[in-house]
N, C-alpha and C positions, 0 to 999 in steps of 0.2 A: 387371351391375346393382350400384346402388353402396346399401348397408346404413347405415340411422344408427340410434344406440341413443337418442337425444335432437335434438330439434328442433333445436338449435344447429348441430347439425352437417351438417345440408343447407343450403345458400345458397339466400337468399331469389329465386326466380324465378318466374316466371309459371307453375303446375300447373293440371293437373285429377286430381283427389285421388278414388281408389277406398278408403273406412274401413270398416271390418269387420274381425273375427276371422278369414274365409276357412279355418278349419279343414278342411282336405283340399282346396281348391281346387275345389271338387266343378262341376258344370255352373253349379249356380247361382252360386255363386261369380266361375267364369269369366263368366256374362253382366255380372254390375256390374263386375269387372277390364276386360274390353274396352269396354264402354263408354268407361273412362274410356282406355284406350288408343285408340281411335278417334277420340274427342272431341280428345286431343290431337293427335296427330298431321292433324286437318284443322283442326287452332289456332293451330300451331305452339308448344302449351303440354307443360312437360315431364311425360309417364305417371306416376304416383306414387302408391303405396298406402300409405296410414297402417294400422298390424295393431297385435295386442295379444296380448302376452306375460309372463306364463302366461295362459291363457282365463279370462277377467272372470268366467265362471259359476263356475269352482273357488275363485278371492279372495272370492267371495259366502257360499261354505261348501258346495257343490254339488260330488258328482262328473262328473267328467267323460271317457269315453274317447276318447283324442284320436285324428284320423282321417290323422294325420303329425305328425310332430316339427316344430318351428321350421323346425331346417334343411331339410328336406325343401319346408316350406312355401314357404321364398323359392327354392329350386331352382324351383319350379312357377309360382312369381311371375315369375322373369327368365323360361321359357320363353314365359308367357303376352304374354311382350313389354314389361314394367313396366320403367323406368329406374331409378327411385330406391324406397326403402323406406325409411319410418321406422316402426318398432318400438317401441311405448308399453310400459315396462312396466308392469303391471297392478296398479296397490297399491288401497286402500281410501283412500288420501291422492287416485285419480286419482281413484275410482267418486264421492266428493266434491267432486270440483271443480263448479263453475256452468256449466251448458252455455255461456254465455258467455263464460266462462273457458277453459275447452277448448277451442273454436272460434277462440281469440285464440294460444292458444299452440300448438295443434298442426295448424291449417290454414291460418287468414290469417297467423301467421306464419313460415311455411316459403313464403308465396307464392301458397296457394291462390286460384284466381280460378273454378273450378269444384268439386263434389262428386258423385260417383255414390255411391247406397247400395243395400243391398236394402230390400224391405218392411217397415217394421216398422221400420228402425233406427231406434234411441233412443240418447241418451248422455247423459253428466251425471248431476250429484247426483239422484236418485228418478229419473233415465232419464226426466226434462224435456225434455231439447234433443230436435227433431226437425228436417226439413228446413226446415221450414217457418221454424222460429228463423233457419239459416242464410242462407235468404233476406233476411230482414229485415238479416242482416250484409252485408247487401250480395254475398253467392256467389252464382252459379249453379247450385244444388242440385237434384238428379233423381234420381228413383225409377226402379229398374230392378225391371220386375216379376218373381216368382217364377218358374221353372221348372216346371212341373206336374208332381207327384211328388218334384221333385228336393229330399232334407233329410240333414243330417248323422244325424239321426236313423234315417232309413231307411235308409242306407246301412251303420250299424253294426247294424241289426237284419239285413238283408243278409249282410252278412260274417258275424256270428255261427251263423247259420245254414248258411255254407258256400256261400252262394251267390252265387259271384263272378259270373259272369255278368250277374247282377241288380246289384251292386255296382258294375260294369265302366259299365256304360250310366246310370249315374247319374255315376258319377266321370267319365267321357269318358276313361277309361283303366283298365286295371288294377288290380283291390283290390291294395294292397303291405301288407306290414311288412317293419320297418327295424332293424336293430340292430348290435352291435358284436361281431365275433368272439371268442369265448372259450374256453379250454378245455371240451372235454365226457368222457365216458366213454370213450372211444378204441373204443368196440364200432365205429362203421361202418368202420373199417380194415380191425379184423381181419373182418368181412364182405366186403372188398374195393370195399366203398361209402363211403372216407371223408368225412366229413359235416362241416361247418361251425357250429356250435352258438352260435347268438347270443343275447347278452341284450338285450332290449329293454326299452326305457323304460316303468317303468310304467304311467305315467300313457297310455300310445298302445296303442288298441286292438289286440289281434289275435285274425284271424280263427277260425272255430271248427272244435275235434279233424277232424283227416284228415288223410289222403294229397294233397299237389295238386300238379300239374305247371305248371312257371312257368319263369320265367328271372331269372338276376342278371345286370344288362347283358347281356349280349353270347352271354353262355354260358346255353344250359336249364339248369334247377334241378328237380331230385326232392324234395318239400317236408315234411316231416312238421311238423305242426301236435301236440302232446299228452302225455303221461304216459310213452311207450313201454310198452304194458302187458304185451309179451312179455316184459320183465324186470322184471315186477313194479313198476315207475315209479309216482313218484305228484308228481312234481315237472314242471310243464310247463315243456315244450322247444321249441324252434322250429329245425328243423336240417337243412339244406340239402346235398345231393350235388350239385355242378355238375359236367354232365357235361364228358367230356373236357377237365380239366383237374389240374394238377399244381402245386400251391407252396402258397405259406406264408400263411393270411389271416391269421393273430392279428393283434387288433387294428382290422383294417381294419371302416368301416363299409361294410353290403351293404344295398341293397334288393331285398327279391325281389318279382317279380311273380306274382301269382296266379292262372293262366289258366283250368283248369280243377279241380274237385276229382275224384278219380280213386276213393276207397273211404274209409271207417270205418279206422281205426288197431285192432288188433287184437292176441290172443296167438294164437301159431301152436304148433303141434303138436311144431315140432321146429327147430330152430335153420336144416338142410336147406330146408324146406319157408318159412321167413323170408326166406331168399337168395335162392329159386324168385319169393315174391312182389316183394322188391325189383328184380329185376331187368323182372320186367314192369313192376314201374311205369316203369322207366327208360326203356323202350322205348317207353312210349304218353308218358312225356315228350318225349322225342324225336320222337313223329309231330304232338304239341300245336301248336296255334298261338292269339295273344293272341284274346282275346275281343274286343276295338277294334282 
């Protein structure tokens, strides 16, 4: 899938354009992405989603927990079968532009001859432009209706709760979090559980305090989500035991998947009796299977 940071740099061709934020890729999401991969591909016009980076609601002065990283975001994008991506980034110079204006430079000119959005979408100075505008430009613009149920919002009320399962059949895969290898406290070694301790982007949600069994690619993952509060911890962690495996992650980015949550994070009696319970998690790690 080929990535542009600026309209310039895709060649103008005949598209059918999926625009949205798509923050986690969620069901609904995927409904207005295929669409416009459908649409092309019985057009002979090339798949292509215009996105916005950082999320338009945090340049407004809103937070927001994000439901994947960028990167992750176009990972989901090429699997959904998208060709091309152009990447808006998000200033208060773009939330001003005239829907007119926007529609001139980030869709008829890269080529658009179609538009799929979801419900609601708006864009433009006051959130003006609607489909309806693009019409009049001359596009073929369609509304792909909502998912019932399916919202970034529910889905992080979801995860926070620990309820990947519920998380899982909203996303049409896997609650994840994602981060980048870094040193930690060296305790799961000497436990004989060494751990992989990632820092994660603030700005991207993660899920809430537990125990969960999951996988990073290829290999099950034993997950703690929390504080550690056997040793007193007050610093949240997110630190992954993949089972049977041996080498060096520094550095490396992981996504773990979330399959089931297994227990509460707790202080144990006695260091003994912490080993006792790590080890069954490992074990009902190892019998888990994805929730999708």
């Amino acid at each position: 899938m080929n990535v542009a940071r600026a309209a310039a740099e895709l060649a103008v061709r005949p598209r059918t354009v999926a625009i949205g934020t798509f923050d986690g890729v969620h069901l609904g999401h995927r409904a207005v992405v295929r669409a416009a991969v459908d649409a092309g591909r019985s057009s002979d016009l090339t798949p292509t989603v215009v996105t916005f980076h950082p999320h338009p609601r945090t340049v407004l002065g809103h937070r927001v927990e994000l439901l994947a990283t960028l990167e992750r975001r176009l990972e989901l994008l090429a699997d959904a079968g998208v060709e091309d991506v152009l990447v808006v980034e998000f200033s208060s110079e773009i939330a001003d532009l005239e829907p007119e204006e926007f529609a001139q430079q980030y869709l008829l000119g890269i080529g658009a001859q179609g538009v799929v959005a979801g419900t609601g979408f708006r864009f433009g100075r006051q959130r003006a432009g609607d489909l309806e505008l693009l019409r009049r430009l001359g596009l073929d613009a369609r509304q792909v209706p909502l998912v019932e149920g399916v919202s970034s919002t529910r889905i992080r009320q979801l995860a926070h709760a620990g309820d990947v399962d519920g998380a899982a059949r909203l996303l049409g895969r896997p609650l994840e979090v994602e981060g980048k290898v870094v040193s930690g406290d060296q305790r799961g070694g000497a436990l004989g559980f060494p751990t992989a301790n990632l820092a994660v982007d603030p700005d991207v949600l993660v899920p809430g305090f537990g125990i969960y069994a999951g996988a990073a690619g290829e290999r099950r993952a034993a997950i703690s989500i929390g504080v550690n509060p056997h040793y007193g911890g007050t610093e949240r962690r997110v630190e992954a035991y993949l089972l049977d495996w041996t080498g060096d992650l520094y550095g490396e980015r992981i996504v773990l998947e979330l399959w089931r949550r297994l227990r509460d994070e707790r202080a144990f009696g006695s260091e003994a009796e912490l080993v006792d319970q790590i080890a069954r998690d490992v074990e009902e790690t190892r019998a888990a299977r994805s929730p999708v």
